[in-house]
C-alpha positions in Angstrom: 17.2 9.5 -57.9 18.3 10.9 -54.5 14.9 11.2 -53.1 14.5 7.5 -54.2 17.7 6.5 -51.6 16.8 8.7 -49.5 12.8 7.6 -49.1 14.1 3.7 -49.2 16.4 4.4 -46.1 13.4 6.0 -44.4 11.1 3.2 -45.0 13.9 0.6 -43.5 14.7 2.7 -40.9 10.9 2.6 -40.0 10.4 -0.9 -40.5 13.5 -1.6 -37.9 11.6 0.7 -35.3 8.3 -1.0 -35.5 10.0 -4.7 -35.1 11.7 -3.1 -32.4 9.2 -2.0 -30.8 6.5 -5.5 -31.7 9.3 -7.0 -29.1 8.8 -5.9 -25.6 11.0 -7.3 -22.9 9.3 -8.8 -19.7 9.8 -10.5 -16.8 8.0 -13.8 -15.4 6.2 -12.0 -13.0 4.7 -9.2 -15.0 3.6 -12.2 -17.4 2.0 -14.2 -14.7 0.3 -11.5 -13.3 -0.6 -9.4 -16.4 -1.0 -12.2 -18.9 -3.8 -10.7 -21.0 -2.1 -7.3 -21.8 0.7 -9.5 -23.2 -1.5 -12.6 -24.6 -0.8 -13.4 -28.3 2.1 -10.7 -28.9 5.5 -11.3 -29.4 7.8 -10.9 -26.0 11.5 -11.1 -25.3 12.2 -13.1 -21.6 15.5 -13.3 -20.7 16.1 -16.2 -17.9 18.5 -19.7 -16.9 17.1 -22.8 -18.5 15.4 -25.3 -16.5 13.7 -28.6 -16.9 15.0 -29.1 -20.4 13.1 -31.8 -22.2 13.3 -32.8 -26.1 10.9 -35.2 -26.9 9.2 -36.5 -30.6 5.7 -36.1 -31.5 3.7 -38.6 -32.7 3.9 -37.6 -36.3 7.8 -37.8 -35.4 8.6 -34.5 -34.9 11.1 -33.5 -32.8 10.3 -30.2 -30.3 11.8 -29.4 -26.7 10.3 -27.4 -24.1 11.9 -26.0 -20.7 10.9 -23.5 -18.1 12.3 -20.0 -17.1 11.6 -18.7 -14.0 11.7 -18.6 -10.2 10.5 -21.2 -7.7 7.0 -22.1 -8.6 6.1 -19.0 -10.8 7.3 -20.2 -14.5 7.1 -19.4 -18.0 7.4 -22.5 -20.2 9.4 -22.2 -23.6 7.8 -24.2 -26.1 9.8 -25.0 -29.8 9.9 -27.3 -33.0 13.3 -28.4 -33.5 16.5 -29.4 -31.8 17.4 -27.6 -28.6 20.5 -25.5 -29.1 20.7 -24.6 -25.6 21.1 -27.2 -21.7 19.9 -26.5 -18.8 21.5 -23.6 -16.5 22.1 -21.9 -19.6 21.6 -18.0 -19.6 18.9 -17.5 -22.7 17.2 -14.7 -24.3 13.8 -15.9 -26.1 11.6 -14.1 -28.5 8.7 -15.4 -29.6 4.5 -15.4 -29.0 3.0 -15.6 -25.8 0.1 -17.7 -24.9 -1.7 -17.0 -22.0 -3.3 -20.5 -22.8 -3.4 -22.6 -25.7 -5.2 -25.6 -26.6 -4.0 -28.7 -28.6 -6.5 -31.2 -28.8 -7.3 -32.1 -25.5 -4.3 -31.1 -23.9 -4.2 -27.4 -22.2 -1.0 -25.8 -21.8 -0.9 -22.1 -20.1 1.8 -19.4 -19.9 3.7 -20.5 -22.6 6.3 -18.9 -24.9 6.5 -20.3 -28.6 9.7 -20.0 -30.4 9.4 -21.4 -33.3 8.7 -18.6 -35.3 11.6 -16.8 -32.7 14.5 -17.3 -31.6 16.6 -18.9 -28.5 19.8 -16.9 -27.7 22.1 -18.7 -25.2 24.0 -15.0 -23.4 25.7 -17.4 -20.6 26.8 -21.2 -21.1 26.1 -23.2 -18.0 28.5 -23.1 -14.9 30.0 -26.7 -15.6 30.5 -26.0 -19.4 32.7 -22.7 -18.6 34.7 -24.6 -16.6 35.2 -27.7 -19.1 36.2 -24.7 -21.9 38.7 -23.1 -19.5 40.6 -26.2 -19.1 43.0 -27.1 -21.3 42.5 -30.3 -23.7 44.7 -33.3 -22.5 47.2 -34.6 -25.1 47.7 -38.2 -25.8 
């Protein structure tokens, strides 16, 4: 029975390594300019929110996108869903990369799905620190 426990805790142990290791943390720039090495593997990019949108699809599915990056080098953030974070936010996203990927006609390049991943907010935006600092009025 003891090599039973013993050979289970091994085989978790292992299977948290390789998940570990299946995520590798990148920047913008080594994704812009080494795309292919990274192309259809699961990344972690840790950046500040910008150009939040949340739209609905036809079908009337609701998904949001924004961008991560610096100036006009950019990784866009693609997801199903409800966004959970607002721009300036300080995020951490893991999910599959897609040097490009085509839906229907539309071509989109760069981009980082997460719906399969996850969105971690590390740092609420400037103005929402402040608002939480502040202490709530009474009436």
């Amino acid at each position: 029975m003891r090599w039973t426990t013993r050979a289970l805790y091994s085989l978790a142990l292992l299977v948290l390594c390789t998940s570990l290791w299946a995520q590798e943390q990148v920047t913008v720039q080594a994704l812009l300019t080494d795309g292919k090495k990274y192309d259809g593997k699961q990344v972690v990019l840790v950046g500040i929110v910008r150009d939040l949108k949340e739209k609905v699809s036809r079908k009337g599915n609701p998904y949001y996108t924004f961008k991560i990056g610096e100036g006009k080098q950019t990784i866009s953030i693609f997801s199903y869903g409800k966004a959970s974070v607002k721009n300036g936010d300080k995020v951490r996203v893991t999910g599959k990369f897609a040097v490009e990927k085509r839906v229907g006609y539309a071509v989109y390049r760069n981009e980082i799905d997460v719906t399969k991943g996850k969105v971690e907010v590390l740092t609420s935006a400037p103005a929402d620190r402040d608002k939480a600092q502040q202490p709530q009025e009474k009436k």
